[in-house]
Jmol script that loads the backbone (N, CA, C; Angstrom):
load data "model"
ATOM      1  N   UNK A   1      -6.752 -11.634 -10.536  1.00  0.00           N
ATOM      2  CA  UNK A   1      -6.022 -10.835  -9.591  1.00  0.00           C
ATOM      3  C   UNK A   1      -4.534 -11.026  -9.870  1.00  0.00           C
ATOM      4  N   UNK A   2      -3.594 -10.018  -9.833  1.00  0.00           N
ATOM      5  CA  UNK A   2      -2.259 -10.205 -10.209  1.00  0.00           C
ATOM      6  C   UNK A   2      -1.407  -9.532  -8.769  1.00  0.00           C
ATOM      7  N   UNK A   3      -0.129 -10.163  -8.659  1.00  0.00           N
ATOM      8  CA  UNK A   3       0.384  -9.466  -7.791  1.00  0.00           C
ATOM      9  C   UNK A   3       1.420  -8.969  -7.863  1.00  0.00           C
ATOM     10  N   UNK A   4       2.042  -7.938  -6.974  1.00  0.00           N
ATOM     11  CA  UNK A   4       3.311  -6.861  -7.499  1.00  0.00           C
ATOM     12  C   UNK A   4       4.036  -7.163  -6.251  1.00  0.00           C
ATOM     13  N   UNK A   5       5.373  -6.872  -6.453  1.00  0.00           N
ATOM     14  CA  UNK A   5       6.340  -6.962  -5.387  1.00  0.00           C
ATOM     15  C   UNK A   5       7.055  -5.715  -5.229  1.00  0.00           C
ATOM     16  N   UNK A   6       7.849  -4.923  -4.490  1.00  0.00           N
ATOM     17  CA  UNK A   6       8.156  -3.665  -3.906  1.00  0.00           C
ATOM     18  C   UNK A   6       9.268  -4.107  -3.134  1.00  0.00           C
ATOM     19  N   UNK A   7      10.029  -3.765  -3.210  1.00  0.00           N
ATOM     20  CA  UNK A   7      11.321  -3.938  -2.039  1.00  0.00           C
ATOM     21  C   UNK A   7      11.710  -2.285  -2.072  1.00  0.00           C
ATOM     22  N   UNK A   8      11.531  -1.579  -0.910  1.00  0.00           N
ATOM     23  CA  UNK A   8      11.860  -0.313  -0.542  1.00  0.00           C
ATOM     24  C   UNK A   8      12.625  -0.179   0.516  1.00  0.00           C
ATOM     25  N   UNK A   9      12.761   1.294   0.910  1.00  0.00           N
ATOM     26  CA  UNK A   9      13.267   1.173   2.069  1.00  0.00           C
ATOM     27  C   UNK A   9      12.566   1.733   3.485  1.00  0.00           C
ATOM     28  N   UNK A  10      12.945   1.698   4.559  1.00  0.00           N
ATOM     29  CA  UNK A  10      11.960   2.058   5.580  1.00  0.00           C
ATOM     30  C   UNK A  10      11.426   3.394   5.887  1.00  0.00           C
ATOM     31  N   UNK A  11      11.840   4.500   5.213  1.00  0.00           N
ATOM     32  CA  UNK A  11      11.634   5.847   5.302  1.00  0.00           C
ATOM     33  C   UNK A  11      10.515   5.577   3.731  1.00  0.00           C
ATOM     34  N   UNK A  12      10.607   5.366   2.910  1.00  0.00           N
ATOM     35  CA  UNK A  12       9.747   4.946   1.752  1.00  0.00           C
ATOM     36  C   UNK A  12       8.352   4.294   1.819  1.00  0.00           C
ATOM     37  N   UNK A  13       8.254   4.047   3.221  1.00  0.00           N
ATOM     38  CA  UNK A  13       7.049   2.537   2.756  1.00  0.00           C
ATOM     39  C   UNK A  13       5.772   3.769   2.808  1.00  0.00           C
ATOM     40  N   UNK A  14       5.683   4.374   3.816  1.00  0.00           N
ATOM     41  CA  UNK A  14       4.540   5.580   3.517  1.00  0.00           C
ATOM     42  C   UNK A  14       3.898   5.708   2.504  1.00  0.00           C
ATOM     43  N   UNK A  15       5.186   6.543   2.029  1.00  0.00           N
ATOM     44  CA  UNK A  15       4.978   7.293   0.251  1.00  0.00           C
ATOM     45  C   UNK A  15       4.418   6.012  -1.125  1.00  0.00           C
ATOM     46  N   UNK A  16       5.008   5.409  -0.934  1.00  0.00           N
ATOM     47  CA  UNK A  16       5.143   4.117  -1.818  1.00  0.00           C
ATOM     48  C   UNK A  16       3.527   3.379  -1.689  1.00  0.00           C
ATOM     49  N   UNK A  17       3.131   3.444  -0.338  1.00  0.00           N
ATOM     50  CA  UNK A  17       1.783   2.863  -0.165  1.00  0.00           C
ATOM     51  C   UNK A  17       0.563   3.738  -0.180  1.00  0.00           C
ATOM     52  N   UNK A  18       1.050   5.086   0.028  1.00  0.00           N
ATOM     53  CA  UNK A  18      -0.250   6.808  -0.171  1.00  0.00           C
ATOM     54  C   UNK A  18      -0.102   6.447  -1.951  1.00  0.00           C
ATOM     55  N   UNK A  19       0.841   6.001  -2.830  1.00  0.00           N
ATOM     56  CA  UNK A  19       0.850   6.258  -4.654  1.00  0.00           C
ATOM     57  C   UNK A  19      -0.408   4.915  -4.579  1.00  0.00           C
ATOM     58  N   UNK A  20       0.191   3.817  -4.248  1.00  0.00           N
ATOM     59  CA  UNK A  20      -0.435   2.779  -4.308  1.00  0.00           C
ATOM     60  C   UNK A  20      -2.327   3.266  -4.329  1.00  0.00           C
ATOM     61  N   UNK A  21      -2.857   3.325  -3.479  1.00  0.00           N
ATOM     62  CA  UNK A  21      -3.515   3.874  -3.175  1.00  0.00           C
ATOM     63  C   UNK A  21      -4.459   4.432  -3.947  1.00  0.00           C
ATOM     64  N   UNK A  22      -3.531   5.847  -4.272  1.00  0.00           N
ATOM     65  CA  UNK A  22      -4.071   6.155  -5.280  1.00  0.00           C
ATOM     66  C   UNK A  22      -4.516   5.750  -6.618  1.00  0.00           C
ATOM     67  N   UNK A  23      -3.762   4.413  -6.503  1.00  0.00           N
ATOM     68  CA  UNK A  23      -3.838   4.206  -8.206  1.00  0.00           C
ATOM     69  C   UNK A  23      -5.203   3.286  -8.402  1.00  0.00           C
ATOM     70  N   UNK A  24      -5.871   3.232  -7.217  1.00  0.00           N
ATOM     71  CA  UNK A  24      -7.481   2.743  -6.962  1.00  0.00           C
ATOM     72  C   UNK A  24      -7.701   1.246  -7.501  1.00  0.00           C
ATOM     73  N   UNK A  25      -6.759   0.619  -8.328  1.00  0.00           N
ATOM     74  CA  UNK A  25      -7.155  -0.595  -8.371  1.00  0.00           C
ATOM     75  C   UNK A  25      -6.332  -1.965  -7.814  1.00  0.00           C
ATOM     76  N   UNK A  26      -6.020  -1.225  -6.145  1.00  0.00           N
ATOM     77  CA  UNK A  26      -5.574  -2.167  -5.445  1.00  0.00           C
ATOM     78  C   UNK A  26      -6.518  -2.447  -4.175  1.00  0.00           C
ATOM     79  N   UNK A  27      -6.055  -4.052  -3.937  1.00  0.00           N
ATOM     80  CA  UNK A  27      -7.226  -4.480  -3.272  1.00  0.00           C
ATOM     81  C   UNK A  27      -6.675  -5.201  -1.715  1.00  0.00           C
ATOM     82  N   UNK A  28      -5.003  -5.513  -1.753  1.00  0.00           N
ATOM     83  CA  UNK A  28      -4.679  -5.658  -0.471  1.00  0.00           C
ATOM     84  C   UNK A  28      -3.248  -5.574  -0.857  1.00  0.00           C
ATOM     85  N   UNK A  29      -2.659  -4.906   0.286  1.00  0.00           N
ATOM     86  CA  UNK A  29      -1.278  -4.641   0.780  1.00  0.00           C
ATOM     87  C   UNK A  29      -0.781  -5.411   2.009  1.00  0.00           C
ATOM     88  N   UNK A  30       0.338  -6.176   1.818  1.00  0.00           N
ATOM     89  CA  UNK A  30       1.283  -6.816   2.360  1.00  0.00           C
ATOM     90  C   UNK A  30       2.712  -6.163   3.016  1.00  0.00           C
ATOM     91  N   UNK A  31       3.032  -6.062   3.923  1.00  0.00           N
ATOM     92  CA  UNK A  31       4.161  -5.359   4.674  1.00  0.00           C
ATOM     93  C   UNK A  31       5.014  -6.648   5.069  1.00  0.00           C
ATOM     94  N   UNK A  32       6.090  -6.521   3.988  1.00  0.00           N
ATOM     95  CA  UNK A  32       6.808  -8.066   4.607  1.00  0.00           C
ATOM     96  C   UNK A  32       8.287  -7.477   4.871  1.00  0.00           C
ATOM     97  N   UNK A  33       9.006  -7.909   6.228  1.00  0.00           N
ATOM     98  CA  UNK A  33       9.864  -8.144   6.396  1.00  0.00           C
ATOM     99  C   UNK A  33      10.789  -9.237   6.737  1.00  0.00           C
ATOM    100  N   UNK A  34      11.793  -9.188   6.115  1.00  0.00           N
ATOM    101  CA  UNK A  34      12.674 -10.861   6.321  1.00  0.00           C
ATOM    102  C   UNK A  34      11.899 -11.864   6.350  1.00  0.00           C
ATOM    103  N   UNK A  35      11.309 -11.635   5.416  1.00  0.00           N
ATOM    104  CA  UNK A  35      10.305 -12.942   5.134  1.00  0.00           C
ATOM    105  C   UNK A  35       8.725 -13.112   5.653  1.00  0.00           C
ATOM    106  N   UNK A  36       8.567 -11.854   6.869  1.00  0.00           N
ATOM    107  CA  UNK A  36       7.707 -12.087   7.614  1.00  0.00           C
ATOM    108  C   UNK A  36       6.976 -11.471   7.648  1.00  0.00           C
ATOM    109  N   UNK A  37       5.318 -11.459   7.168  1.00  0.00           N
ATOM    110  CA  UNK A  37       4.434 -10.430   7.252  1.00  0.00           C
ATOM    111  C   UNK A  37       4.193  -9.803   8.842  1.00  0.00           C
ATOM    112  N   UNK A  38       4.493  -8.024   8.635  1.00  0.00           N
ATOM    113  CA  UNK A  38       4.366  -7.238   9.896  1.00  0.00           C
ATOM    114  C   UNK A  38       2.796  -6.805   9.794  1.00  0.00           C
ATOM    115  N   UNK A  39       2.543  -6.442   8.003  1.00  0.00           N
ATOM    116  CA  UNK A  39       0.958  -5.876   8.897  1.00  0.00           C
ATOM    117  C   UNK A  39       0.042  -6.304   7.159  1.00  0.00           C
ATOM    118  N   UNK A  40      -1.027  -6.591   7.660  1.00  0.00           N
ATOM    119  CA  UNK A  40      -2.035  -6.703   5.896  1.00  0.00           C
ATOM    120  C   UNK A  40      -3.094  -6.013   6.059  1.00  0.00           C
ATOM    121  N   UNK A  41      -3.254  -5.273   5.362  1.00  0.00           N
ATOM    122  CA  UNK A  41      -4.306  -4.196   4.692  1.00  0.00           C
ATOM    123  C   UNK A  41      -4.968  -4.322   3.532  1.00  0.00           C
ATOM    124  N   UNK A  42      -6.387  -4.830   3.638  1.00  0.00           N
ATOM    125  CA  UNK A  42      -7.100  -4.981   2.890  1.00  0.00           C
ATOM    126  C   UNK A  42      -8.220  -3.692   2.285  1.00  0.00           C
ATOM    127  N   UNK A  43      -7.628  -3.234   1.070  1.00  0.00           N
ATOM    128  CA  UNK A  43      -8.763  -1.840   0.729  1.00  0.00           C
ATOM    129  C   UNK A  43      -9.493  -2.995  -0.316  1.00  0.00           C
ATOM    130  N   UNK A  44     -10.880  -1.756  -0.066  1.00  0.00           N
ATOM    131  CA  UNK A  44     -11.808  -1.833  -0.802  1.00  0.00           C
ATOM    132  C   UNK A  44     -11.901  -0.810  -2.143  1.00  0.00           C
ATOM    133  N   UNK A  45     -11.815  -1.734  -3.418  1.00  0.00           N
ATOM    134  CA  UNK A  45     -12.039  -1.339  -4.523  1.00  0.00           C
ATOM    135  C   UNK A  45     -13.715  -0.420  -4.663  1.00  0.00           C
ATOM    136  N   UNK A  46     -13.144   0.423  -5.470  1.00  0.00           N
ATOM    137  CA  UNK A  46     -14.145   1.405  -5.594  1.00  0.00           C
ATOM    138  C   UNK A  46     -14.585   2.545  -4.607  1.00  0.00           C
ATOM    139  N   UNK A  47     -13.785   2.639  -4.033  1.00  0.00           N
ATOM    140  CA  UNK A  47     -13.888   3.536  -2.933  1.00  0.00           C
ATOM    141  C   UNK A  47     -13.394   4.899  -3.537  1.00  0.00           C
ATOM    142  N   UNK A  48     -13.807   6.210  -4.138  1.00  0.00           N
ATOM    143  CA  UNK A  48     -13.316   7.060  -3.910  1.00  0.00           C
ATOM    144  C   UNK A  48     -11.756   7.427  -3.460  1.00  0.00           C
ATOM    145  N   UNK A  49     -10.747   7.448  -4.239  1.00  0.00           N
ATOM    146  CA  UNK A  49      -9.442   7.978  -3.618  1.00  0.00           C
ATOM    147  C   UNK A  49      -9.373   9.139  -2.697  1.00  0.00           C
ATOM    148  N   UNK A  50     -10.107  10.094  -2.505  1.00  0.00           N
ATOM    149  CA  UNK A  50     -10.064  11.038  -0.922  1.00  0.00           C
ATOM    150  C   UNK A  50     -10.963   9.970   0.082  1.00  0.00           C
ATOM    151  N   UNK A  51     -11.659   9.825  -0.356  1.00  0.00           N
ATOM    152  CA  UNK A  51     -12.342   9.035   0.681  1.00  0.00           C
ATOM    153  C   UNK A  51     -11.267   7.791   1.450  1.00  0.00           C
ATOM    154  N   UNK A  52     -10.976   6.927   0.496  1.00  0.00           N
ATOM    155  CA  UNK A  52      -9.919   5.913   0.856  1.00  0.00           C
ATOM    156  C   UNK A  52      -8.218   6.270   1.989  1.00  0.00           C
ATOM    157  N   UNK A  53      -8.309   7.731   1.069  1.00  0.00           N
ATOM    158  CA  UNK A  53      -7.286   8.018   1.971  1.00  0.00           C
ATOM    159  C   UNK A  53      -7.549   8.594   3.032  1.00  0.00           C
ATOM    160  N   UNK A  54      -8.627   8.993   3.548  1.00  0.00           N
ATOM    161  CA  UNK A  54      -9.126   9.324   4.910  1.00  0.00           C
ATOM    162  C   UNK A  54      -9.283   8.047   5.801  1.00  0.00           C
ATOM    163  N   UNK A  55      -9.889   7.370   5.046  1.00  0.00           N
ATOM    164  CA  UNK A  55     -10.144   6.135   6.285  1.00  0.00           C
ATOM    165  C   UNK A  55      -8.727   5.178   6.402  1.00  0.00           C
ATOM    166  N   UNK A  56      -7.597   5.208   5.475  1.00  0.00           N
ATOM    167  CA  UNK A  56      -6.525   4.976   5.375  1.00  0.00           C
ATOM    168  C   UNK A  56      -5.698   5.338   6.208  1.00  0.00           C
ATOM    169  N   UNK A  57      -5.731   6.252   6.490  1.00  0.00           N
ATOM    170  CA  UNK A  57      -5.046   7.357   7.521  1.00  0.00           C
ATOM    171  C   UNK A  57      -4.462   6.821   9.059  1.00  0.00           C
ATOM    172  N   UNK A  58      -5.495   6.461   9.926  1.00  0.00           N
ATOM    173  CA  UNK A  58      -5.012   5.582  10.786  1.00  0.00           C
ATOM    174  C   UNK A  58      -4.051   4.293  10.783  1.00  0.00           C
ATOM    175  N   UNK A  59      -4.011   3.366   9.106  1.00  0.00           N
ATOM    176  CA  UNK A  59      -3.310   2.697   8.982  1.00  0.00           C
ATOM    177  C   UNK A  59      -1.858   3.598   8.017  1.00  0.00           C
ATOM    178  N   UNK A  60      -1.593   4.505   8.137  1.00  0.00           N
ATOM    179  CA  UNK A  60      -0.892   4.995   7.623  1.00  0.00           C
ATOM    180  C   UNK A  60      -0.038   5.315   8.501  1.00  0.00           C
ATOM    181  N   UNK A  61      -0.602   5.636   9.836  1.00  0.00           N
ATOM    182  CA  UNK A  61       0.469   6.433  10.923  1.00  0.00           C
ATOM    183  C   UNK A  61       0.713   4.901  11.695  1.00  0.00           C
ATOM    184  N   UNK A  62       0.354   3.884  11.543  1.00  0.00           N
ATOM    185  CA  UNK A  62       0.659   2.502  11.806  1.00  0.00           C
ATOM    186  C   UNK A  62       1.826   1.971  11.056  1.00  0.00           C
ATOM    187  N   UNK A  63       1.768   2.172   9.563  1.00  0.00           N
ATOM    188  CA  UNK A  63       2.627   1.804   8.973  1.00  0.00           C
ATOM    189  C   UNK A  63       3.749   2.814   9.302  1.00  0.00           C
ATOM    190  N   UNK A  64       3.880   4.012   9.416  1.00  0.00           N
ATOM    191  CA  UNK A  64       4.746   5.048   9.700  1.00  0.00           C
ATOM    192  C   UNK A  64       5.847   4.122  10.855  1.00  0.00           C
ATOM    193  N   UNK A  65       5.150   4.031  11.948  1.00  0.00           N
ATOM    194  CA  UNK A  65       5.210   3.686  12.752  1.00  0.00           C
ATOM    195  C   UNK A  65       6.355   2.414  12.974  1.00  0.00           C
ATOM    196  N   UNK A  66       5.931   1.149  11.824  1.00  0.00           N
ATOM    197  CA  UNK A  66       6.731   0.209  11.564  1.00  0.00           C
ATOM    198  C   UNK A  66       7.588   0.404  10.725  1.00  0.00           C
ATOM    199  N   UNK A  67       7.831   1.321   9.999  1.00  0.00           N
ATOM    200  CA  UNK A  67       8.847   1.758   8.938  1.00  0.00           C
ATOM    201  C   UNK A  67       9.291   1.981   9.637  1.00  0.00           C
ATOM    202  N   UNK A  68       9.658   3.144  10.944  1.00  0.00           N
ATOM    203  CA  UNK A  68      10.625   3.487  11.821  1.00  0.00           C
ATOM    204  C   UNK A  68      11.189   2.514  11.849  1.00  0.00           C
ATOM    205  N   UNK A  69      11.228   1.529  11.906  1.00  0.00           N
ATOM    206  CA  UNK A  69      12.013   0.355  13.028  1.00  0.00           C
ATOM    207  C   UNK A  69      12.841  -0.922  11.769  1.00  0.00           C
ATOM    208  N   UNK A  70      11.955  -0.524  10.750  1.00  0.00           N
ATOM    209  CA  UNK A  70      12.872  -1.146   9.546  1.00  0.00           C
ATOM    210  C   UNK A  70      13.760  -1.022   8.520  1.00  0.00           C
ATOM    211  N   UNK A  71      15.208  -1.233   8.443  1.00  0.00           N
ATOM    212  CA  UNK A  71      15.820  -1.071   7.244  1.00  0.00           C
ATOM    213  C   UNK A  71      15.106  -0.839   6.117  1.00  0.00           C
ATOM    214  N   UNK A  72      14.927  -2.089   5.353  1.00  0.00           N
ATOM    215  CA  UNK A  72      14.354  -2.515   4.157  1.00  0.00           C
ATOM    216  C   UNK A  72      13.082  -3.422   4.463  1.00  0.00           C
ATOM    217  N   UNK A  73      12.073  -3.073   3.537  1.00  0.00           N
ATOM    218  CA  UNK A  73      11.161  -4.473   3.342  1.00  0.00           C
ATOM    219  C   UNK A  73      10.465  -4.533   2.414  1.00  0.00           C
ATOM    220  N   UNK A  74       9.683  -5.256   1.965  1.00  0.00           N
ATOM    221  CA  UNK A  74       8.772  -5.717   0.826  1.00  0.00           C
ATOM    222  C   UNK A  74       7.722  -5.319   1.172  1.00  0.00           C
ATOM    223  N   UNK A  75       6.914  -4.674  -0.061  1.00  0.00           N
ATOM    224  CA  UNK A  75       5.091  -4.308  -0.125  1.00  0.00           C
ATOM    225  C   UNK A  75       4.442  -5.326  -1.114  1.00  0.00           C
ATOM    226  N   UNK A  76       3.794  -6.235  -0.794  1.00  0.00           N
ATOM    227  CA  UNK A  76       3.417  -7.034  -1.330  1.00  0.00           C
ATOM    228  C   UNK A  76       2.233  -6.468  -2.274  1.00  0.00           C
ATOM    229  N   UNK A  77       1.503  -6.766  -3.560  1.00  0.00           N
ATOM    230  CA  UNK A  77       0.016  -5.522  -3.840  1.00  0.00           C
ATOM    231  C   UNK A  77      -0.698  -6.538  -4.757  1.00  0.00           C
ATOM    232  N   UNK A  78      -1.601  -6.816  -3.987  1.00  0.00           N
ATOM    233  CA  UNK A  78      -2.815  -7.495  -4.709  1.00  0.00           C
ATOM    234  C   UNK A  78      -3.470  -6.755  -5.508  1.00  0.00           C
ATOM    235  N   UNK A  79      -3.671  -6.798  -7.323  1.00  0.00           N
ATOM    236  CA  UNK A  79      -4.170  -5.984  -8.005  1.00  0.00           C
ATOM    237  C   UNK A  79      -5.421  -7.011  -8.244  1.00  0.00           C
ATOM    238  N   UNK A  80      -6.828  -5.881  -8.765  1.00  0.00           N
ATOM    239  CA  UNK A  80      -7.657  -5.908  -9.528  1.00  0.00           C
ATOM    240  C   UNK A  80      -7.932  -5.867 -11.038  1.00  0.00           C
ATOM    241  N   UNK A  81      -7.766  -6.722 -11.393  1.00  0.00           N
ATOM    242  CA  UNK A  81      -7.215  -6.853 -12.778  1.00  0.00           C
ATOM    243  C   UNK A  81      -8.945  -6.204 -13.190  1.00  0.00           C
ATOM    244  N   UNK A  82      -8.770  -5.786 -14.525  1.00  0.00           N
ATOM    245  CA  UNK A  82      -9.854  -5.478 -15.565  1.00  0.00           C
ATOM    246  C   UNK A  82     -10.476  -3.901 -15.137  1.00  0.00           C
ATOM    247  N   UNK A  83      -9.765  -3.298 -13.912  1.00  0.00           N
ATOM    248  CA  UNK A  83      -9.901  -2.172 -13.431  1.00  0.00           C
ATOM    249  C   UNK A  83      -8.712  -1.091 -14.134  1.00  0.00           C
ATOM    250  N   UNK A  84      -8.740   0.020 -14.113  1.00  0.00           N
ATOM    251  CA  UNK A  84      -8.016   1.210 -14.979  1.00  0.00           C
ATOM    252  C   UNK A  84      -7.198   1.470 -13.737  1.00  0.00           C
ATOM    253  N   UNK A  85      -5.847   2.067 -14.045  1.00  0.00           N
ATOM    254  CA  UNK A  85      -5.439   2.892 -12.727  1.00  0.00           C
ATOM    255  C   UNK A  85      -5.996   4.419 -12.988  1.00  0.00           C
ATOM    256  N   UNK A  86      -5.678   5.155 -11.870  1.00  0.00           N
ATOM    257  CA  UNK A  86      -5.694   6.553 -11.777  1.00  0.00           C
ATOM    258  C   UNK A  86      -4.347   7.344 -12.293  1.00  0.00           C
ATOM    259  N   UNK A  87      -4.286   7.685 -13.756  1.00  0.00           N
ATOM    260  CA  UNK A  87      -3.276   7.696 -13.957  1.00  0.00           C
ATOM    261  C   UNK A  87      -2.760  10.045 -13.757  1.00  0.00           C
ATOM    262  N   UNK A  88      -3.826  10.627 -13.449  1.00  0.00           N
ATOM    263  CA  UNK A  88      -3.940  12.133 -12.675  1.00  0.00           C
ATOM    264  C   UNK A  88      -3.061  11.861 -12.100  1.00  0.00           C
ATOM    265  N   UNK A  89      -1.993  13.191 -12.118  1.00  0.00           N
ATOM    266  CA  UNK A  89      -1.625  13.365 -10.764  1.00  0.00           C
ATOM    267  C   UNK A  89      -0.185  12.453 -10.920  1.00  0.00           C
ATOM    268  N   UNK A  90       0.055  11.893 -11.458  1.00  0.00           N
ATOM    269  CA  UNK A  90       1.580  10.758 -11.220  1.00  0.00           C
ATOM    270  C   UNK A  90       2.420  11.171 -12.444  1.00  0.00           C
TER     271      UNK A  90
END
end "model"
wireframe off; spacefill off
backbone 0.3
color backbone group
């Protein structure tokens, strides 16, 4: 498992985490601000990317939600190593 770091900004974290997503071989997302995890989201590998982003959805208008209220913060991204990304579409 490898991990990625993201420092965006708060109108960004959406978009930045719908690509993620897509790229199907991530397995948990980290929402850190000033040091401090606000929210963790654990997807399941192998899930269909429409599918994923449907059941995603509710944590999406969550994260929306906390982006409002933040400058800047970090997306933390637990990868699945030995998995392909989805490289369609990007």
């Amino acid at each position: 498992m490898t991990e990625e770091r993201f420092t965006v900004e708060g109108s960004e974290v959406v978009e930045k985490i719908k690509e993620l997503i897509h790229e199907g071989n991530v397995r948990r997302v980290r929402l850190i601000h000033k040091g401090r995890p606000l929210i963790d989201i654990p997807l399941t590998v192998g899930v269909p990317v429409a599918a994923a982003t449907v059941l995603a959805a509710p944590v999406l208008a969550a994260l929306a939600a906390i982006a409002a209220l933040v400058t800047e913060c970090t997306i933390e991204v637990e990868r699945v190593e030995g998995t392909t990304r989805d490289q369609g579409g990007s």
